[in-house]
C-alpha positions in Angstrom: -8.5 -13.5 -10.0 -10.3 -10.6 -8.4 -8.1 -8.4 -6.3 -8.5 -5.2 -4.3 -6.4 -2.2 -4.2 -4.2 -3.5 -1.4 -3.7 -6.6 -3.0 -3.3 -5.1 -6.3 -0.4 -3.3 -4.8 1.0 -6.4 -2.7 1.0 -8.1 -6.2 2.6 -5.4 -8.1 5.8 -5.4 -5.6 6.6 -1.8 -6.1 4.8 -0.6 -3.5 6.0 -2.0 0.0 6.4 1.4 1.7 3.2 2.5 0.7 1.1 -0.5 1.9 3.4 -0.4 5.3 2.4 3.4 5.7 -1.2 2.5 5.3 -0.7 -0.6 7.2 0.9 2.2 9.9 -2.3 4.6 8.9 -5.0 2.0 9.7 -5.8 3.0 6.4 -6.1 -1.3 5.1 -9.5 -1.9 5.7 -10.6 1.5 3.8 -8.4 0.5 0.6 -9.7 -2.9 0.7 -13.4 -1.3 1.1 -16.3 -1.2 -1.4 -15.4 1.8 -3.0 -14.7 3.0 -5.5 -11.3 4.7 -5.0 -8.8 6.3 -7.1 -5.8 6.0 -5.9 -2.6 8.3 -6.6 0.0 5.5 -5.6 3.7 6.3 -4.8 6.6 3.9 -5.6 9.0 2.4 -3.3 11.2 4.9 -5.5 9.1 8.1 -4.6 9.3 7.4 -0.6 12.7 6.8 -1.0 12.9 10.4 -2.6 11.8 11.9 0.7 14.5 13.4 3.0 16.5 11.1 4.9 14.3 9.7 8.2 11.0 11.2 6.6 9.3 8.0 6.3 10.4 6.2 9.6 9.4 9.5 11.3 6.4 9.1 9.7 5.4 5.7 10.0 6.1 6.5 14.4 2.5 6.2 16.5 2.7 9.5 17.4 2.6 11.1 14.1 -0.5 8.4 13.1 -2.0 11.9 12.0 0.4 12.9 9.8 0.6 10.2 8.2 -3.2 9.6 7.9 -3.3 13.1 6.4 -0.3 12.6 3.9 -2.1 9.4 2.5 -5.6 10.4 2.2 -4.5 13.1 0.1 -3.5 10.2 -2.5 -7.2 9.4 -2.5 -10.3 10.6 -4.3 -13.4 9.2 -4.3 -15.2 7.2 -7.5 -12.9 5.8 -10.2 -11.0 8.3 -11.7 -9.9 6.6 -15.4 -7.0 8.4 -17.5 -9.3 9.2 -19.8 -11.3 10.9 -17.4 -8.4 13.4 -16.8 -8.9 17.0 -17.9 -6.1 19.6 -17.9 -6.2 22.2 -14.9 -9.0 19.6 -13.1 -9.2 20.0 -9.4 -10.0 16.6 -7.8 -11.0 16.8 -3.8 -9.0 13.6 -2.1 -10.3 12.1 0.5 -8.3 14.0 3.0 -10.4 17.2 1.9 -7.8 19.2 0.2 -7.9 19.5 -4.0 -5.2 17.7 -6.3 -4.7 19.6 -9.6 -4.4 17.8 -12.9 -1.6 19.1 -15.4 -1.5 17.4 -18.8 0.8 19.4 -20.4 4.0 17.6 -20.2 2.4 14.3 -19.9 -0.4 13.3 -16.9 0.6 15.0 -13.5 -1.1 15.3 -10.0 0.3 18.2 -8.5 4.0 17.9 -9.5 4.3 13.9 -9.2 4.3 12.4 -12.7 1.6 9.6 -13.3 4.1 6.9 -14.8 1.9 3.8 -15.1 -2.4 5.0 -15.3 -5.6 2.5 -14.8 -4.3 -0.3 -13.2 -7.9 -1.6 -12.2 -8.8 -3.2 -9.1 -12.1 -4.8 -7.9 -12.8 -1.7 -5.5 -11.3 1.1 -7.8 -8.4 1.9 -9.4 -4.5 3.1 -9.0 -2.7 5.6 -11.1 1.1 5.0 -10.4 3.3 8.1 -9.9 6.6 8.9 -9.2 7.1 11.4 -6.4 4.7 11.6 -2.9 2.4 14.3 -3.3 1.8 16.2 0.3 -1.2 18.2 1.2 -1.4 21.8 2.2 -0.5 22.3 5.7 
C-alpha cells in the first residue's frame, strides 16, 4: 500500500512527537503534499533528548513560529537518497538555512546521526536520525 510521509511515520511508531509537532506546526498537509521531500526525521528518543519542558514549550500556540522554523529545517526539497550524500554537502532545508553532510564517522546532518536512511514514501523520502537538529538563530 502506498503511503505518504506522515503516514509512513504514523506506521513506523517511532515518531509520535514529531508528527504531533507538525500536527502543532500545521505542517500535515505539506508532508502529505506532492513533493518530493527529504525529510531528516527525529525519533521519539531524540525529542526526548531535549531539555526538560523544551517540547511542550514548543508545541504552545504562541511559539507556532518556533516550532515551524525548528521543523522546516528537517526538510529539503527533492528526494535526497543515501547514496546521493556527499561528504561536506550543504543542503538548503526548507526553512532556508543549509544542513551540512558529514560522512566521516558514518552519515550525519549537522551533529545528529542518520540511524536508519531511505525509508521511501509515495511523496519523498525520510532519513531517520537520532538527535533534533536546530537551525541557526
Amino acid at each position: 500500500m502506498a503511503a505518504d510521509i506522515v503516514d509512513t511515520a504514523k506506521s513506523a511508531g517511532s515518531f509520535n512527537t514529531l508528527l504531533a509537532a507538525a500536527t502543532a506546526a500545521g505542517l500535515v498537509d505539506t508532508l502529505k503534499g506532492p513533493g518530493p521531500l527529504t525529510v531528516f526525521a527525529p525519533t521519539d528518543e531524540a525529542f526526548a533528548a531535549l531539555p526538560a519542558g523544551t517540547v511542550d514549550d514548543l508545541l504552545k500556540p504562541e511559539n507556532k513560529a518556533s516550532l515551524v522554523k525548528i521543523l522546516t529545517y528537517h526538510v529539503v526539497p527533492g528526494s535526497v537518497m543515501a547514496a546521493d550524500l556527499k561528504d561536506g554537502m550543504m543542503a538548503k532545508t526548507v526553512e532556508g538555512s543549509d544542513v551540512t553532510i558529514d560522512l566521516d564517522m558514518g552519515p550525519m546532518v549537522n551533529d545528529a546521526k542518520i540511524i536508519s536512511a531511505d525509508v521511501k514514501a509515495d511523496n519523498g523520502v525520510i532519513h531517520v536520525i537520532d538527535k533534533v537538529i536546530m537551525p541557526p538563530m
